[in-house]
N, C-alpha and C positions, 0 to 999 in steps of 0.2 A: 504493500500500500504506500501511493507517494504521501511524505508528510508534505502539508502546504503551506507557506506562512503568508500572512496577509500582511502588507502595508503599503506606503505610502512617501512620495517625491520629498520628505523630510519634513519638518516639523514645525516652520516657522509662521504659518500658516493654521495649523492649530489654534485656533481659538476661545482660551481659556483665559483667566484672566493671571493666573502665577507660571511656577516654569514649567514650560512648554513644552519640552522634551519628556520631565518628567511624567508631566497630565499621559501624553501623548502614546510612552510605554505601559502605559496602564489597560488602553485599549488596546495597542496593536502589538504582535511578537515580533517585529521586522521593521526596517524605515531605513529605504537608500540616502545615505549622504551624499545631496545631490550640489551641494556649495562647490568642494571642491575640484570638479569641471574648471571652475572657474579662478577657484586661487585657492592654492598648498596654504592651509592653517597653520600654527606653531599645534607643538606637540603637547602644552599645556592646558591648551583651550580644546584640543583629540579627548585628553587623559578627563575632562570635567565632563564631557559626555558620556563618558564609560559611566564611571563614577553615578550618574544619575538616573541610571538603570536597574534593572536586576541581571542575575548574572545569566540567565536563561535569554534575556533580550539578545537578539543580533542585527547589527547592523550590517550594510553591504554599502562600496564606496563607490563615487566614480573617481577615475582616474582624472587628473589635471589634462587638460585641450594641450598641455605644450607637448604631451606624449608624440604625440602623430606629427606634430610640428616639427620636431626635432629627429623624428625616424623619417620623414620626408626631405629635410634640408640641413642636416649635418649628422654627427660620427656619432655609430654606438655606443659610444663612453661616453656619449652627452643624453642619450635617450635613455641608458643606463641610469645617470644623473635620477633624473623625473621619477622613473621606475620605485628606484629605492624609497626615495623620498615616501612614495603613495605606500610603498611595503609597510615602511614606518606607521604611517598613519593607520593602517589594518591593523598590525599585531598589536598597537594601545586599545584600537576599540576590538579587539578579538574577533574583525570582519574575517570571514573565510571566502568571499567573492568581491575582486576588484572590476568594474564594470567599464572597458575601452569603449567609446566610439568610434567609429571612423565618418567621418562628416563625408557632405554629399557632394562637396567640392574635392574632395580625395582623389587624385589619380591613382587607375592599378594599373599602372603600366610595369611590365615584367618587372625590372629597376626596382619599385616600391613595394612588390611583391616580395623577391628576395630580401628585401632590407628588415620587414616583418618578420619573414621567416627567421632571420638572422639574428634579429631582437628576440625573440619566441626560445629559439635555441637558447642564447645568453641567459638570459633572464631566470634567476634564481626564487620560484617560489615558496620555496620555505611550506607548501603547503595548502597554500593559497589556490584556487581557482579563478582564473582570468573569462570574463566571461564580454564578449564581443560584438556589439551592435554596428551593422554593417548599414550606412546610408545609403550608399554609391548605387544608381540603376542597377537592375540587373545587364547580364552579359557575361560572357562567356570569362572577360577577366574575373567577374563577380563571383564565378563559380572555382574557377583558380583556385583564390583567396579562401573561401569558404572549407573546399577541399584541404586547402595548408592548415586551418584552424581545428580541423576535426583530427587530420594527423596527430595534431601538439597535446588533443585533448583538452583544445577549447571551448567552453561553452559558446552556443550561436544566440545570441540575446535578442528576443524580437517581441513588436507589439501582438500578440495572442489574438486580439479584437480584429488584426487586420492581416498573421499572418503565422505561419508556423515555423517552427527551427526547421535548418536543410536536411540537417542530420542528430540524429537521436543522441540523447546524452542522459549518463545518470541525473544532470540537476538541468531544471531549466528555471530557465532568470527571464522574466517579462515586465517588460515597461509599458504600463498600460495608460494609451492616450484618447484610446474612441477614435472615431472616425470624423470628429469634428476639426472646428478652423481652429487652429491656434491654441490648440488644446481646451476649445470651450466645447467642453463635453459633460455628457451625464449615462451613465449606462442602462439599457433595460435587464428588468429580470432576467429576459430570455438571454440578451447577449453576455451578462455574467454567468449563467447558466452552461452559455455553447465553452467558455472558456473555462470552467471544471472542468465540461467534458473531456477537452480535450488534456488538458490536465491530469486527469487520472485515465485518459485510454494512451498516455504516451509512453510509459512501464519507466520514466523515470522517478529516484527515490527520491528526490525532495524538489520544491516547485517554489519559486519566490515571485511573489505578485506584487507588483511596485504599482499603485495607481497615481497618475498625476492628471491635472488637470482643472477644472470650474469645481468638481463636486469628487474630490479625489479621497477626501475622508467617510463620506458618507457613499462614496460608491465600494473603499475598503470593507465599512462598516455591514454591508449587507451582505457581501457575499461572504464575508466573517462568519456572518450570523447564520447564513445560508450552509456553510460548511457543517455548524456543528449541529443544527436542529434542522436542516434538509426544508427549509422555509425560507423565502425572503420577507423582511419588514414591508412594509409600504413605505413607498417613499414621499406619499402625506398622510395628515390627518384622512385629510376629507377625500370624496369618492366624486367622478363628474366635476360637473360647472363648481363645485368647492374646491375639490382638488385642484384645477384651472386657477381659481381667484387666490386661491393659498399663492401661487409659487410668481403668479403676477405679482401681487403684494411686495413680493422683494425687493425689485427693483424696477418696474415697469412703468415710464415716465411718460404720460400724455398733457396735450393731444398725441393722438396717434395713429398711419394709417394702420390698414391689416398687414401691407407688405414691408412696417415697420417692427410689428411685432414676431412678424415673419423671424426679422434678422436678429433681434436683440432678444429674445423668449424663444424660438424656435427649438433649440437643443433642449430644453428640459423638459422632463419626463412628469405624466401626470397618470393617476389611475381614474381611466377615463371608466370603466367600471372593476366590477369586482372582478379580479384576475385577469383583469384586460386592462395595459399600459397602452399609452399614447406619446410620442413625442410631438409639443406645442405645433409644431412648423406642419405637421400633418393635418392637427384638427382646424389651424388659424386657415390655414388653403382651403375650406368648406366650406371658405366665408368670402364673399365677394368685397372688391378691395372698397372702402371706406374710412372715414375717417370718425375714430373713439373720441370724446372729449373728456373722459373717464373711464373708471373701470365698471360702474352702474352698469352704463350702457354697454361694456363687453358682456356683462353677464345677462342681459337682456337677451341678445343675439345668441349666447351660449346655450340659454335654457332652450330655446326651438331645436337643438343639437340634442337635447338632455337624452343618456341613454336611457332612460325608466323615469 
């Protein structure tokens, strides 16, 4: 049986009013540290995150963006550099999975192929699993590369919602973004449901669910919830034209046309009845374009929609 752990693009975003990492391991067993992408932390401020956990929490890191930079445009003993450094940072928070991207500006021309390979050989993991999110189109170098990382015994890091690993691994690492623009996403039952599936029919032993996005805790949250009682939450109170005005209420600023609410409410999920989800941008399309001067008047238009 794979074990699976649920979390979430880090914690800063948590919503709590004390600290926030600790709130945040209280819900979930997992939470990629997604900062450092962007900049190598001191080892001090690593060591006070461990610290603010239980010892059963694990983290998962990403690697710093100069990785690829530096195996693309100068000498293994400088990519080595980076490498260590991210090593550092795993064995303070006891991460067992460092997480590469390769961005989609990335050439694979043979040259940056080998150079990978070459880093891949080098590189000393102590233990560690390197797990590798590949942007570049596909293409025949794409599969190259892919082929080189399954030799190393690389994990193939990919988003679930939109795609599957190339090749089978005992662990799989998913960064979960939905199908939406710019990561403003919300997931349905069904499609946190297809990514179990797949999930537990992949005969890998352990599955790390990273969600990121608009509703990235509350989309952890359910299928958490989903794992151990075989149920999803609702994701409102209310059912219908309630459920509708509940997730309007957030943020929905009028006047407004329909093919406004189109683009700003569209992606989120209502339960337009009882075990029947809806995404906004489906039910708003039902409705010939006009312009709300409130939300009254959405709900007026909604009830001639009302399922019961």
């Amino acid at each position: 049986m794979v074990e699976i752990l649920v979390g979430a693009g880090g914690w800063d975003y948590f919503n709590v009013p004390r600290d926030r990492l600790r709130s945040y391991a209280k819900a979930f067993r997992t939470v990629e540290v997604n900062s450092t992408y962007y900049r190598i932390p001191p080892l001090s401020l690593v060591g006070s995150w461990r610290k603010r956990v239980p010892d059963a929490f694990e983290f998962t890191v990403r690697c710093n963006r100069e990785l690829m930079i530096r195996l693309r445009r100068e000498t293994l003993d400088s990519s080595l550099e980076v490498f260590d450094r991210m090593k550092q940072i795993c064995l303070v928070l006891r991460a067992n999975i460092l997480h590469v991207q390769i961005p989609s500006t990335y050439g694979l021309e043979k040259e940056s192929i080998e150079k990978i390979e070459e880093f891949l050989s080098a590189a000393s993991l102590g233990g560690m699993r390197l797990a590798w999110e590949i942007r570049v189109p596909s293409g025949e170098r794409r599969i190259n590369l892919l082929n080189m990382l399954n030799a190393h015994d690389v994990v193939h890091a990919v988003d679930l919602s939109k795609e599957e690993p190339a090749y089978e691994s005992d662990i799989i690492y998913s960064r979960l973004f939905g199908k939406g623009f710019h990561n403003v996403y919300q997931f349905t039952d069904a499609e946190l449901e297809e990514i179990d599936r797949k999930v537990k029919g992949s005969g890998a032993k352990k599955a790390y669910l990273n969600f990121h996005g608009t509703r990235m805790y509350k989309d952890a949250a359910r299928i958490s919830i989903y794992e151990t009682s075989g149920n999803f939450p609702r994701v409102t109170r209310g059912v219908g034209v309630d459920s509708v005005l509940e997730v309007l209420q957030e943020d929905a600023l009028f006047p407004a046309h329909t093919s406004e609410l189109v683009r700003s409410q569209g992606w989120k999920v209502v339960e337009w009845k009882d075990n029947e989800q809806l995404r906004l941008s489906d039910l708003f399309r039902k409705i010939e374009e006009r312009r709300f001067e409130n939300l009254s008047e959405v709900k007026a238009v909604l009830q001639k929609l009302q399922p019961f």
